[in-house]
N, C-alpha and C positions, 0 to 999 in steps of 0.2 A: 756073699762070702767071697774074698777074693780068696785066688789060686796060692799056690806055695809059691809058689817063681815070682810072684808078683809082691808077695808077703814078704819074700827073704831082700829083693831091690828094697824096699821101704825098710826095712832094717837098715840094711849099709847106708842109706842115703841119712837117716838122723845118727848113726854112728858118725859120720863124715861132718854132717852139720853140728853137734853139739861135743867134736875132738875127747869123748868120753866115752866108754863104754856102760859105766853106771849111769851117764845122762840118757843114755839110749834106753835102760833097760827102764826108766822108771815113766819115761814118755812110752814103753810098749805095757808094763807092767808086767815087769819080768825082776829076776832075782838076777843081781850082777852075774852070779856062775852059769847062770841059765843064759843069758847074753853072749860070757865070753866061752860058752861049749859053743854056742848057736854059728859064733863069728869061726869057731876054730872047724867047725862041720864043711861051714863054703870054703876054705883056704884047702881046705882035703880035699874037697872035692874036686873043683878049682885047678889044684896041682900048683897055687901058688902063694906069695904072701901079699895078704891085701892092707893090711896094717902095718906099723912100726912102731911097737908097745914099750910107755915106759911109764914109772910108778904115777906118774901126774896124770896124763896124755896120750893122746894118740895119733898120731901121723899117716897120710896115707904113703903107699910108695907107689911108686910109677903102675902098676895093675894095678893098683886101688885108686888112682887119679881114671883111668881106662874107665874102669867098672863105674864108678860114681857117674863121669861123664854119661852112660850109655844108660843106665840105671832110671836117671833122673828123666831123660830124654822117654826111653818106654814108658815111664810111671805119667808121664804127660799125656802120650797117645793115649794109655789106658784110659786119662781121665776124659781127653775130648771123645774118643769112644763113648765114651758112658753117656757124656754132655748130648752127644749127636742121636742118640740110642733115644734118648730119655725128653730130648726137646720139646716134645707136644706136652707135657708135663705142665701144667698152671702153677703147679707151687713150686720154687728153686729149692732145691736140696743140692747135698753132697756137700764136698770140700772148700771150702772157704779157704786160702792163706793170702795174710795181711801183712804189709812192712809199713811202718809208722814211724816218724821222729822219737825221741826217747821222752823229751819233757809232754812235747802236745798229743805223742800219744798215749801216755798214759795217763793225761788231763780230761783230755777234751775228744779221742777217736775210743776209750777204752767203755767210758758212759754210752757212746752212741751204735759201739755193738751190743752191748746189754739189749739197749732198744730193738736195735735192729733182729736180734733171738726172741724176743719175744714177739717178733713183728713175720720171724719165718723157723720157726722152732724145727725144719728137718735141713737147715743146712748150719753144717758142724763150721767155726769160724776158729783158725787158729791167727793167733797174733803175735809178732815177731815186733820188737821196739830197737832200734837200732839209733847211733849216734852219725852215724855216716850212711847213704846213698848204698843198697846191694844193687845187683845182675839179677834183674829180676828173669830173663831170660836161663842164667844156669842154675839160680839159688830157687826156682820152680814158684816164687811167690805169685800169685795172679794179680795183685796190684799194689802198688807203692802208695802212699798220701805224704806230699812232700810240699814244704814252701819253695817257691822259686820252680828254676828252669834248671832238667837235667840234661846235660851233653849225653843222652844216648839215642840216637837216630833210629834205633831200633822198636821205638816204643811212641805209643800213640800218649794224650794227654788229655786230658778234661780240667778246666778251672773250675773250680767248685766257688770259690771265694775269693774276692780283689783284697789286698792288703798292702798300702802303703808303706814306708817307712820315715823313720822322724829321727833328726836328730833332739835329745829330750836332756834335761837337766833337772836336779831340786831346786827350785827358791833358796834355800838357802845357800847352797855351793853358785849360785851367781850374785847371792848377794854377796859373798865373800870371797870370791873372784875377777867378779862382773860377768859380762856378757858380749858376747862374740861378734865384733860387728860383721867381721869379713872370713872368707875361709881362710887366709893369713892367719887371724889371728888364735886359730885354733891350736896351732902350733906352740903356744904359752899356754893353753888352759891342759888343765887332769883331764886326760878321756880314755875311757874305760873300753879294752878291745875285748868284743864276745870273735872267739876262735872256732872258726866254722870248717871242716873240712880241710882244701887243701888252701884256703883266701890267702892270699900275701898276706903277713904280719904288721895291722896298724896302717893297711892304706886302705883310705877310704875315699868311694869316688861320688860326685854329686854333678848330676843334670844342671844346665843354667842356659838360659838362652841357645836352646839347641848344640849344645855340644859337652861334652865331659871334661870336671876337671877332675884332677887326683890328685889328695891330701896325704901326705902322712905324718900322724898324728904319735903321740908318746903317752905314756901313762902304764903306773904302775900297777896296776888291778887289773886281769885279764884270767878268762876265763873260759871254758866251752861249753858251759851249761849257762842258759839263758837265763833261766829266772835266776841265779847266783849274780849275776853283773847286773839286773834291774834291781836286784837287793842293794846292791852295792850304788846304784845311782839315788835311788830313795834316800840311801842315809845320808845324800849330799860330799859322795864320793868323788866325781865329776860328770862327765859330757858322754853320752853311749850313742848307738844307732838304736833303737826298736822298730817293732814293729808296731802295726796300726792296733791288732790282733791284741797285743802284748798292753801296748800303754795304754790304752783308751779311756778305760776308768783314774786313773791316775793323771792323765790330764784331764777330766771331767772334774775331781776333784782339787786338782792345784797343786796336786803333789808333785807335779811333774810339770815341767811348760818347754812348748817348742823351740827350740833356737835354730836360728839362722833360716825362717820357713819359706825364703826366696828360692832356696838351693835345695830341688830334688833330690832324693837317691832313688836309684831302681826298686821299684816292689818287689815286692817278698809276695806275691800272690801264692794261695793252694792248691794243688793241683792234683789230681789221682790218676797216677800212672799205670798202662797198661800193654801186653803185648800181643800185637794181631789187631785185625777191625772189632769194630762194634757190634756188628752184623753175627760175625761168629763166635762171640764172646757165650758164656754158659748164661743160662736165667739167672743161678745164683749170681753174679757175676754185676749183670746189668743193672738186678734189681738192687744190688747194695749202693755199686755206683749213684741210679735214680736217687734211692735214701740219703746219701750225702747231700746231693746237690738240693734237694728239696730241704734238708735240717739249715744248710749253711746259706741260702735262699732267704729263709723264713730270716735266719739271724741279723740280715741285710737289709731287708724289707723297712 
């Protein structure tokens, strides 16, 4: 049973993450009133305001930025406390939190926590699905599962999975446009831009003989959810990037065919992010990582 001190940080801290007080009460299982007496007890106590309430939302102010900061930080030590406390342990228990892409993880990481619960039934796994890259250092997540490479120096990485990328078309949008000889002529064909984060708009860059070139391409269908733009190439929309991940079956079956397969782009590999070594990482921790790499292993094989 944890402590009161320890209990009332883990309130503030999903008040702060889910900018709601009713989101907060219903992840604790409390009664909104029961929530916002609870918030208004620490401001008394306190001697200060840690919120900025209004009928939608909630905002923090400068002592509830303080407090969150320090909050989340103790609720950490807490937990490697426990991890270091508890290591001789064979079977990984405790807290699990997870950040995952939005399409692939509620496709393809959400099936392989099922497995992985029933593969360690005393560690609780919470799962966060997000459209953009968090701070997994302030947002307290213990690991990210992302494609690609992220610009934070502070985090270690594991490739779980290689994944190419393709430029891919319908048969029929090139039988009724043609087909691209050169990256010039990309520049006249429809290509359909998936909008990722903060990428330049419609520039697309491809490997060739050791060195980078960069296209920018036009087209009226764009999008930031992935499978909506491979929707939109199937029905002979135009020219996209995917990935290997993505199209595989689709150019297995003809639905889809490569263009232009001289000219690279960067992979899009998978990767599961983490902060600190491996050495001190929790069992639960290790053992799920293990679990990935061993699933998306087998998928490669």
């Amino acid at each position: 049973m944890k402590s009161d001190s320890a209990s009332e940080l883990e309130f503030f801290v999903l008040v702060a993450r889910h900018s709601s007080l009713s989101a907060a009460a219903r992840a604790l299982d409390l009664t909104p009133p029961a929530a916002s007496k609870r918030l208004a007890q620490m401001e008394q106590r306190l001697g200060v305001q840690l919120v900025n309430r209004t009928t939608r939302s909630i905002g923090l102010t400068s002592e509830g930025e303080t407090y969150l900061r320090h909050a989340t930080r103790i609720l950490a030590e807490i937990r490697e406390m426990e991890d270091a406390v508890s290591l001789g342990r064979s079977a990984p228990r405790g807290l699990l939190r997870v950040n995952a892409t939005l399409g692939f993880g509620r496709t393809t990481i959400a099936p392989l926590i099922s497995q992985f619960a029933r593969r360690y039934p005393e560690v609780e796994v919470q799962v966060e699905v997000t459209d953009r890259p968090v701070d997994l250092v302030e947002s307290g997540f213990d690991l990210a599962i992302r494609f690609g490479t992220l610009p934070d120096r502070r985090l270690n990485a594991r490739r779980i999975m290689s994944n190419r990328r393709f430029l891919c078309a319908s048969p029929k949008y090139l039988e009724r446009h043609g087909t691209p000889r050169t990256l010039a002529d990309l520049a006249q064909h429809r290509c359909i831009i998936h909008r990722q984060n903060d990428d330049a708009y419609g520039i697309w860059r491809f490997i060739h003989k050791d060195h980078t070139e960069v296209v920018k391409v036009h087209g009226s269908l764009s999008s930031n959810d992935g499978d909506i733009v491979l929707g939109w190439a199937l029905d002979g929309h135009g020219i996209l990037i995917r990935s290997e991940w993505d199209a595989a079956r689709y150019l297995e079956s003809g639905r889809l065919r490569i263009v232009l397969p001289a000219f690279e782009l960067p992979s899009a590999d998978l990767f599961v992010y983490y902060a600190g070594g491996r050495a001190n990482q929790p069992v639960r921790t290790r053992a799920f990582i293990d679990f990935l790499v061993e699933h998306f292993r087998k998928g490669q094989s």
